[in-house]
C-alpha positions in Angstrom: 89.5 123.9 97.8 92.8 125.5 96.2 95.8 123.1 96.2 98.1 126.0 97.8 96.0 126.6 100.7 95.0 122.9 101.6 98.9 122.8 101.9 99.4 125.4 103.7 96.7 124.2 106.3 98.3 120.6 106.7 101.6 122.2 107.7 103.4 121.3 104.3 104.8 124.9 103.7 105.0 128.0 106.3 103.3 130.5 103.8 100.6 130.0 101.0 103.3 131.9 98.5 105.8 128.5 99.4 103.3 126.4 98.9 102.6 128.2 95.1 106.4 128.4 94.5 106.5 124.3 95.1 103.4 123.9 92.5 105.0 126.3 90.1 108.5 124.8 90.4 107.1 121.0 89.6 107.7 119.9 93.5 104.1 119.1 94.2 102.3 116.4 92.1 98.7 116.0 92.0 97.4 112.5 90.8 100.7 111.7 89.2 100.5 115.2 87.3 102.1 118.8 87.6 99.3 121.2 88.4 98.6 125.1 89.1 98.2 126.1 92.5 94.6 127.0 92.1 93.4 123.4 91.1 90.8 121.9 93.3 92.2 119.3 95.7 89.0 116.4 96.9 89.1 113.8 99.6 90.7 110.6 98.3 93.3 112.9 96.1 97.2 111.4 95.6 99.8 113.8 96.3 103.4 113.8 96.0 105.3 116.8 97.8 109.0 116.9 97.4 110.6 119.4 99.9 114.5 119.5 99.6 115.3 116.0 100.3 112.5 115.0 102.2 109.5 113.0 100.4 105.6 112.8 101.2 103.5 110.3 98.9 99.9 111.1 101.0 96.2 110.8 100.3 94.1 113.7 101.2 91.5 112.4 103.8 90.0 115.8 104.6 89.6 119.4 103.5 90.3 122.8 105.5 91.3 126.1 104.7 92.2 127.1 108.1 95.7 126.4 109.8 95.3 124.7 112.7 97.5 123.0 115.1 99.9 120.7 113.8 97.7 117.3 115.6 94.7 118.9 113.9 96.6 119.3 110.1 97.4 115.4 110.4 94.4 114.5 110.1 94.2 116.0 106.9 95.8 113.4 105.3 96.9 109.6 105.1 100.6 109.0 104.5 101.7 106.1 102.7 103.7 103.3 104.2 106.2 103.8 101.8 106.7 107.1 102.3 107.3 106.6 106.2 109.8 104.0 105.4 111.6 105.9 103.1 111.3 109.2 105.5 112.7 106.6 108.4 115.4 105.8 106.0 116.7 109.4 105.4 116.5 110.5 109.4 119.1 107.8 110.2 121.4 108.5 106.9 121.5 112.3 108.4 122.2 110.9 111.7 125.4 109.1 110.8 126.6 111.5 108.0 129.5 114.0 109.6 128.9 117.5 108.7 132.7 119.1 107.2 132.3 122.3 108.1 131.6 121.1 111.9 135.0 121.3 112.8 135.4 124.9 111.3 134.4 127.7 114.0 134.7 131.0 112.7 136.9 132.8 110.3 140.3 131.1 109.8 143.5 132.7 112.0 146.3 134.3 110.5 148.2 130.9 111.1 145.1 129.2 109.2 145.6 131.5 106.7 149.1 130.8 106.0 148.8 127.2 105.8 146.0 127.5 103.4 148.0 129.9 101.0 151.4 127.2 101.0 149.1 124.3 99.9 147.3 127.0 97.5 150.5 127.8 96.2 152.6 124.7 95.9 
């Protein structure tokens, strides 16, 4: 079965082409290796998927080339304890980390404006 659409069908990516961009651009690793999108994936494979910040280290436990539902695509594969920890770790950083553009609503008001400009300025 093609690497792009086994990840499609466990719910990695949205769209097959997402999935072949990740392969392409080095953020899915076969076996420790950078691979094409059209390499055969078999049960007991190592994968290592790298989607923005978040990381998967899995081991494929099954094969299917239809998208089910998202209970169904989990049992497609085995994550590593590591990778849960690590996963844990990253949801609770993003919890406590203040966004800086949460106070900003909008486009700035002409008094905004002016106070941006004098500290531009000076």
């Amino acid at each position: 079965m093609r690497l792009d659409k086994w990840l499609w069908a466990a719910r990695f990516f949205k769209t097959r082409t997402l999935a072949t961009d990740a392969i392409t651009g080095g953020k899915v690793q076969l076996n420790g290796s950078r691979v094409k999108a059209s390499r055969e994936v078999k049960v007991d494979d190592r994968l290592e998927i790298s989607n923005s910040e978040v990381r998967w280290e899995i081991s494929v436990r099954a094969l299917s080339d239809k998208r089910g539902p998202a209970p169904e695509a989990r049992l497609l594969y085995e994550e590593s304890p590591e990778s849960i920890t690590a996963r844990e770790v990253l949801r609770e950083t993003r919890k406590l980390v203040v966004d800086p553009a949460a106070d900003l609503h909008g486009r700035p008001t002409k008094r905004d404006r002016r106070q941006i400009n004098r500290y531009g300025n000076s």
